[in-house]
C-alpha positions as CSV (number, residue, x, y, z in Angstrom):
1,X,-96.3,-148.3,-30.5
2,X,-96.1,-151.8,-32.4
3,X,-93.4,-153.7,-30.8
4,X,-90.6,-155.5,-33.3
5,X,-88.3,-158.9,-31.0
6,X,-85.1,-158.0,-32.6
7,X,-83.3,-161.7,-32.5
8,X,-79.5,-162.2,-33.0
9,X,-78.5,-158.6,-32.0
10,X,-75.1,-157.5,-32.7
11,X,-74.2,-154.0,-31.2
12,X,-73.4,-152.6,-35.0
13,X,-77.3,-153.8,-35.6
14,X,-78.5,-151.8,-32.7
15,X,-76.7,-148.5,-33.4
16,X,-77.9,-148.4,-36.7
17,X,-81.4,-149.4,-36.1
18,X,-81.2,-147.0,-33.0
19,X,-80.4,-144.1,-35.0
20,X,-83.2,-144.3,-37.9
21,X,-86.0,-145.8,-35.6
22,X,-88.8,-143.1,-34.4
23,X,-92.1,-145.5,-34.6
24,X,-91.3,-148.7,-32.8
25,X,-90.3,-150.3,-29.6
26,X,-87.9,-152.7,-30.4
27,X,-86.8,-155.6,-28.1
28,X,-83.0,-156.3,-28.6
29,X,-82.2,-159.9,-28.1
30,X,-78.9,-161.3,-28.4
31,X,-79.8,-165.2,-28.9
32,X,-80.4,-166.3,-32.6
33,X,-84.3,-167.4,-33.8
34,X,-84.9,-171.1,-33.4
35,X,-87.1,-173.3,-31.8
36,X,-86.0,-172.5,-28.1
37,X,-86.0,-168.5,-28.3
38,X,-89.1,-168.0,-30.7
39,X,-91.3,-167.6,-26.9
40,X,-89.0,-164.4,-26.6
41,X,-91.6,-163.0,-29.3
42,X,-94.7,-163.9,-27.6
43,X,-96.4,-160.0,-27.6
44,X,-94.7,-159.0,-30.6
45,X,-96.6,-158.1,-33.6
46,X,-93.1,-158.2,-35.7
47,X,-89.5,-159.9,-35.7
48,X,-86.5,-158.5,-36.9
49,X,-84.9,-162.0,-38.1
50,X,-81.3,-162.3,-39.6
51,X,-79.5,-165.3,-42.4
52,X,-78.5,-167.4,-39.8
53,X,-81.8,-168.1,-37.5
54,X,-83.4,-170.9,-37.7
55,X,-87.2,-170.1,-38.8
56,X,-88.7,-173.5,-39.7
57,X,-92.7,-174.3,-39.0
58,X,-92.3,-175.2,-35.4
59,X,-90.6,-171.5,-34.8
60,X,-93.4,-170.2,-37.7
61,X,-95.7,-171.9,-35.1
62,X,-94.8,-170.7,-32.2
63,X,-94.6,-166.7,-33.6
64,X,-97.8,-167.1,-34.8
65,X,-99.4,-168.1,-31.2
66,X,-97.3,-165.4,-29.8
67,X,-98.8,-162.4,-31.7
68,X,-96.2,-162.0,-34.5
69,X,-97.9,-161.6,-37.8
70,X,-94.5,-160.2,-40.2
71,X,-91.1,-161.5,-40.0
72,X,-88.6,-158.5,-41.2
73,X,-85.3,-160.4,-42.6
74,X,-82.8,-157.6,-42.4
75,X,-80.7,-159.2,-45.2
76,X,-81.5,-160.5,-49.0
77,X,-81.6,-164.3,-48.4
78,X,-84.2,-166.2,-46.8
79,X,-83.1,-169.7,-47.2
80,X,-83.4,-170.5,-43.5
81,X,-87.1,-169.7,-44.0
82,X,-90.1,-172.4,-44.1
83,X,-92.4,-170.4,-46.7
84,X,-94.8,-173.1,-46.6
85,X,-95.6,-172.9,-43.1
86,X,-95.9,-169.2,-42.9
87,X,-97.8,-168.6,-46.2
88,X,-101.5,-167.3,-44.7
89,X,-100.1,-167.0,-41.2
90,X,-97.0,-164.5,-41.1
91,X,-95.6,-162.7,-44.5
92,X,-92.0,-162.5,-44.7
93,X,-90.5,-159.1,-45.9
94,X,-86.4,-159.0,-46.7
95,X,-83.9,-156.0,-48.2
96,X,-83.3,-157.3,-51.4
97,X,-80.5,-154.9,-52.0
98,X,-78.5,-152.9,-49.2
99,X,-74.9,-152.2,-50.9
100,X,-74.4,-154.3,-54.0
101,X,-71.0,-152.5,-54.1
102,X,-69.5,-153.4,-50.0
103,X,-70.3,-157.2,-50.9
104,X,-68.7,-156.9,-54.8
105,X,-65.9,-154.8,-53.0
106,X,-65.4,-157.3,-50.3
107,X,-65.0,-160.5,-52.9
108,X,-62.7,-158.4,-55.1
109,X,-60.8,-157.2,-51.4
110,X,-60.4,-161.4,-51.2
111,X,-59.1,-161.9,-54.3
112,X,-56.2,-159.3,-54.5
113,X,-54.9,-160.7,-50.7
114,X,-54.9,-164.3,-51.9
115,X,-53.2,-163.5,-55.2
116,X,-50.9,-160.6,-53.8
117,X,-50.4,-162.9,-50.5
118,X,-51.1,-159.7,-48.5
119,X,-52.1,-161.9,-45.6
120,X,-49.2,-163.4,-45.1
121,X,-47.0,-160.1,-45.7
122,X,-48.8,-158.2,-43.0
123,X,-48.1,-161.4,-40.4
124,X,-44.2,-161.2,-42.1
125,X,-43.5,-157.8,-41.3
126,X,-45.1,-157.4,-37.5
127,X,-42.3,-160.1,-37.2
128,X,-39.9,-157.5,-38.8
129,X,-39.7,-160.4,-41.4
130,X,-39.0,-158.7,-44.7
131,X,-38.7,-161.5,-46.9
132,X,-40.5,-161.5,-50.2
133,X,-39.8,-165.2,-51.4
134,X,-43.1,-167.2,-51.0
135,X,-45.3,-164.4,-52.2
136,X,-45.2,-163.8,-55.6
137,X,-48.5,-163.5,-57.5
138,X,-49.8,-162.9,-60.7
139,X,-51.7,-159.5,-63.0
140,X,-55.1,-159.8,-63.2
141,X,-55.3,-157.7,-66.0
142,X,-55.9,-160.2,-69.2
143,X,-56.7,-162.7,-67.0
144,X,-60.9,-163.9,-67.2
145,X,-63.1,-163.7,-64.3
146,X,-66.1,-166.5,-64.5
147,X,-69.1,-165.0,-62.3
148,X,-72.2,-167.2,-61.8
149,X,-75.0,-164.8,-60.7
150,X,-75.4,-161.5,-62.2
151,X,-77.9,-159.2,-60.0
152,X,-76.8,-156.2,-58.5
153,X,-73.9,-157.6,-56.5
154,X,-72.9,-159.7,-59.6
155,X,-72.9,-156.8,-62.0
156,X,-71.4,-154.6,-59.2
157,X,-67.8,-157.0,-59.2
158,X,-68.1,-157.5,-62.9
159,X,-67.1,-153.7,-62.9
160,X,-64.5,-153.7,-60.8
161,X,-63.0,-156.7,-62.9
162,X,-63.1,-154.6,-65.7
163,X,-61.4,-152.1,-64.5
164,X,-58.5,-154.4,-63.4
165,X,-58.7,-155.1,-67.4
166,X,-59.8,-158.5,-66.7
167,X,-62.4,-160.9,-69.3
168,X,-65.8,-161.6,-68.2
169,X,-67.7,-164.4,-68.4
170,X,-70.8,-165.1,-66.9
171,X,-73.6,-167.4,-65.9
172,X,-77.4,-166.9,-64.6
173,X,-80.5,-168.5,-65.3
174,X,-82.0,-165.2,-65.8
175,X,-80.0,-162.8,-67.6
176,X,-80.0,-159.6,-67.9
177,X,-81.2,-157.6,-71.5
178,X,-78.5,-156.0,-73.4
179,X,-75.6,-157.1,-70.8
180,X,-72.3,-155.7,-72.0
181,X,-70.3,-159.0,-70.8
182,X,-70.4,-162.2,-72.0
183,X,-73.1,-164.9,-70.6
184,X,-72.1,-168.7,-71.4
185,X,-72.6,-172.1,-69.7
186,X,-71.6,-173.2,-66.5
187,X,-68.9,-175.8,-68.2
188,X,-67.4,-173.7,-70.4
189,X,-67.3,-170.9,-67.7
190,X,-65.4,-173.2,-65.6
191,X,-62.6,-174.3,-68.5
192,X,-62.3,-170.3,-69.0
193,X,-62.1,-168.9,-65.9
194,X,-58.8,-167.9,-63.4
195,X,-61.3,-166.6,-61.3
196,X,-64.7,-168.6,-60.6
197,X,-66.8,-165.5,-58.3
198,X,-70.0,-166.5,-57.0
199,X,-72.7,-163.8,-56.5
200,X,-75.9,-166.0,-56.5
201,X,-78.6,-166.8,-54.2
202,X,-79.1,-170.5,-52.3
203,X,-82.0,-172.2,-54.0
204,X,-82.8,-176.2,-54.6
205,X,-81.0,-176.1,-58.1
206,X,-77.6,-174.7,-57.5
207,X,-76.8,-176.3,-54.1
208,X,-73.4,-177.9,-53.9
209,X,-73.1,-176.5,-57.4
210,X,-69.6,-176.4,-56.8
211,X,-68.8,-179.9,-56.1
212,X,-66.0,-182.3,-57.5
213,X,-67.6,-182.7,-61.0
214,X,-67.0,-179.0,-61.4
215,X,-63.9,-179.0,-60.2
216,X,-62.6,-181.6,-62.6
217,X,-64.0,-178.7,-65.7
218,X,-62.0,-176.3,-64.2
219,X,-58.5,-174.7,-64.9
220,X,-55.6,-175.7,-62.9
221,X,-54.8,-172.3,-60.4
222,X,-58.1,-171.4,-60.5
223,X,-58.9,-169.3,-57.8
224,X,-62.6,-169.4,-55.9
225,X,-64.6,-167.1,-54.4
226,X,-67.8,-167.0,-52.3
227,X,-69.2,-164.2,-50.7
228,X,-73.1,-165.4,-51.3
229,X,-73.9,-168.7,-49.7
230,X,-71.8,-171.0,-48.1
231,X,-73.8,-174.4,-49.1
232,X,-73.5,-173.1,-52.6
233,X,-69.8,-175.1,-52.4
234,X,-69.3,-178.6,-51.1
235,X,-66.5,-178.0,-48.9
236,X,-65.3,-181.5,-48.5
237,X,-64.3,-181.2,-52.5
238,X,-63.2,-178.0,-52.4
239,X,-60.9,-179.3,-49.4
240,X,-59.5,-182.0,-52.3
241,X,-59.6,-179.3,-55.0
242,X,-57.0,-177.5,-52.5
243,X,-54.7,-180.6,-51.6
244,X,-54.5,-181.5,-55.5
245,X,-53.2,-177.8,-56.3
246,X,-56.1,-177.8,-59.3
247,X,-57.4,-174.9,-56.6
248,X,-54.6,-171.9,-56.7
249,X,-56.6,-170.2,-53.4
250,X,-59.9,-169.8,-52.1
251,X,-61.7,-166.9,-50.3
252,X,-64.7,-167.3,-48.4
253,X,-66.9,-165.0,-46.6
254,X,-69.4,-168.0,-46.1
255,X,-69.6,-171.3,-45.0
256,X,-72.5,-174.1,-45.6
257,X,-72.2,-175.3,-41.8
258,X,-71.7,-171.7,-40.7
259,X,-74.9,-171.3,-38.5
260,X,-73.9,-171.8,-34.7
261,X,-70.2,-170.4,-35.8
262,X,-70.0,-166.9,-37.7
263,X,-70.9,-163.9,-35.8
264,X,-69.7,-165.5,-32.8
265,X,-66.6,-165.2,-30.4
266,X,-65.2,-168.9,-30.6
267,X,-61.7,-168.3,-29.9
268,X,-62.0,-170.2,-26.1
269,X,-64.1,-173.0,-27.8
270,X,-62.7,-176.3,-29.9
271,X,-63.9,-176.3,-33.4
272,X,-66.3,-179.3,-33.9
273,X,-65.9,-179.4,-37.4
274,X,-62.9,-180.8,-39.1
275,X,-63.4,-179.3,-42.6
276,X,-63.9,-176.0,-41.4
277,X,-60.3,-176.5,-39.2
278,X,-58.3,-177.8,-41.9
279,X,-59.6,-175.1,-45.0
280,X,-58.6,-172.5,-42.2
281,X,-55.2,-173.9,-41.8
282,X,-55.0,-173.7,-45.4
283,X,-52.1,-171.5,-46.6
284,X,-54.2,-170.5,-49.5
285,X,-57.0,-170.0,-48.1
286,X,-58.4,-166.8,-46.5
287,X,-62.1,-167.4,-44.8
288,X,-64.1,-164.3,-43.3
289,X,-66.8,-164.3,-41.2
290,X,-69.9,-163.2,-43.2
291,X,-68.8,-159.5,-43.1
292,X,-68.9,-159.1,-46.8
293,X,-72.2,-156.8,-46.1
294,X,-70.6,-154.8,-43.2
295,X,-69.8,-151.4,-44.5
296,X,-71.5,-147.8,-42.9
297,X,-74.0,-147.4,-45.9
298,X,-75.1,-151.0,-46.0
299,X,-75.9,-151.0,-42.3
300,X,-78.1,-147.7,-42.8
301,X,-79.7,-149.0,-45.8
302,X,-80.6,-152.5,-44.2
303,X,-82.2,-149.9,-41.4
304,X,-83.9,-148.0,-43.4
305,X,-85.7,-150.9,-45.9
306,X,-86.5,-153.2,-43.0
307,X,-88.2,-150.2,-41.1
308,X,-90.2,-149.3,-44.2
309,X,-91.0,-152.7,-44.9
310,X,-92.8,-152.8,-41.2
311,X,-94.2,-149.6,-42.3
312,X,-95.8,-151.4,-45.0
313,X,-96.7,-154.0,-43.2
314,X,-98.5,-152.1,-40.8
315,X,-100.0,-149.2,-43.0
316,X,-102.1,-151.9,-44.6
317,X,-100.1,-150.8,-48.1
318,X,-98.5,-153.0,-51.1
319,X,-95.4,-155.1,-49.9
320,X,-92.9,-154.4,-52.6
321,X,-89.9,-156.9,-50.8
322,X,-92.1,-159.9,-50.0
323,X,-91.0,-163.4,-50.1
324,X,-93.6,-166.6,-50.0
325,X,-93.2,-170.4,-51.6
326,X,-95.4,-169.1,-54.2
327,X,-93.1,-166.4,-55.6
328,X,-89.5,-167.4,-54.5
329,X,-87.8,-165.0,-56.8
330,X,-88.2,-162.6,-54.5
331,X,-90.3,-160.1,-56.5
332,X,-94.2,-159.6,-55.5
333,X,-94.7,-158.5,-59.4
334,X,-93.1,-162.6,-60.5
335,X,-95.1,-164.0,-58.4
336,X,-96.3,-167.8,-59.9
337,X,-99.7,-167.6,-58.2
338,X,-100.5,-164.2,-59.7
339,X,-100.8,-162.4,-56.7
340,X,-99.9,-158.0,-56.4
341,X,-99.3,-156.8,-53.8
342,X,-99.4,-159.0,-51.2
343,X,-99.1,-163.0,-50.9
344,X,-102.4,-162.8,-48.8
């Protein structure tokens, strides 16, 4: 039975893996990946890796010696992932798509608390505070959502827009055939928009793409929302964007300096990061902790795809969800060197 060091273990990742696994031994380990815990692997053929570990080519290294010859991301981004140092050593597997429609769901959940100030009603009335001055917001019918990324997720909350009655707009390098919204530039999307969404993944290009110039293009009251990768907004401007009032409200289900501080208790520890502290004590801003994913169905499908992916792996057969430096859109069948199948 191959045995699969399952790194950054939350007790939600071990029911679900618990109830679909039959083939594997699987080595539950609370600590994240990095460079200190990768020895934890050592007599492992596989790792079960998540967004947040740290697997750069000391870690890649160190897997290697230990036995491990397939790292299993049981999420869509890989970011955190040195694909230079694993290509021809360890090939890197990921669910590209687990519930398009909890993560759409969640950003749309986001939006309608910020605008409807549901937050702050809920804390009013366990105070038996039934005063409604302070929270007045506005339809979102008429109004026009801007998304930037249109994949599954994308797509997903571009329907639920529409049924609120809203406008689309939308922006991707790579667009989808015969889309029945609107696709347009990033500058004009931001002039448009009363809602800027972000459903895109993290790559060299679009880091930061939310930054102070692209505030400046932007309506006054906008409102922002991030549920894909924190670093994908410069906080410190968005932090300005909120002082000035040209941001209306901001929801967040990531951060770009999230990594030692989402999926953990840190109620007992001081915050050592001032941007993070003052966006929280934002009125208008409502920041959740990388739960956008979490829903029943998404945690069985993230079982099931990283399971088959091992059974891939270890059946010898085609790898349909693997990632290298050589193809980093993600799909085997795009890959730039021309490989099928497999990266090697």
């Amino acid at each position: 039975m191959k045995k699969i060091a399952f790194f950054d273990t939350k007790s939600y990742d071990k029911a679900s893996f618990d109830a679909v696994n039959k083939d594997y031994e699987i080595i539950y380990i609370e600590s994240k990946l990095n460079g200190r815990t990768a020895i934890m692997a050592k007599g492992c053929e596989a790792v079960c890796a998540f967004v947040n570990d740290t697997i750069d080519k000391s870690v890649i290294d160190a897997l290697y010696e230990g036995g491990t010859r397939v790292i299993a991301m049981r999420c869509a981004g890989y970011s955190n992932i040195d694909f230079k140092a694993a290509f021809g050593k360890i090939n890197v597997v990921r669910v590209p798509a687990y519930s398009p429609y909890a993560v759409a769901e969640h950003a749309m959940a986001l939006l309608l608390s910020l605008n409807r100030k549901i937050h702050k009603a809920y804390n009013r009335t366990r105070d038996f505070n039934f005063n409604i001055s302070g929270l007045t917001g506005f339809d979102l019918h008429g109004k026009t959502a801007g998304v930037i990324g249109t994949g599954k997720i994308g797509r997903a909350f571009i329907d639920i827009c529409k049924g609120f009655g809203m406008k689309i707009l939308a922006y991707d390098p790579y667009p989808v055939k015969e889309a029945d919204f609107e696709y347009t530039d990033t500058d004009t999307l931001y002039a448009k928009s009363d809602i800027i969404s972000l459903h895109c993944p993290l790559t060299a290009d679009n880091r930061r793409m939310i930054n102070a110039d692209a505030f400046t293009k932007m309506k006054n009251d906008v409102f922002i929302i991030n549920t894909s990768r924190g670093a994908l907004i410069d906080s410190s401007a968005l932090l300005d964007a909120l002082k000035s009032g040209k941001v209306r409200g901001a929801g967040l289900d990531v951060y770009e300096e999230e990594g030692d501080i989402f999926f953990e208790d840190m109620s007992d520890t001081v915050i050592d990061d001032d941007v993070l502290a003052l966006l929280i004590s934002c009125p208008n801003v409502l920041l959740t902790s990388h739960q956008a994913f979490l829903t029943r169905e998404a945690l069985g499908n993230i079982a099931n795809v990283t399971l088959s992916n091992l059974d891939d792996f270890f059946s010898g057969r085609d790898l349909p969800n693997e990632v290298c430096y050589q193809c980093d859109t993600g799909k085997i069948d795009e890959c730039r060197a021309g490989k099928k199948g497999r990266c090697f």
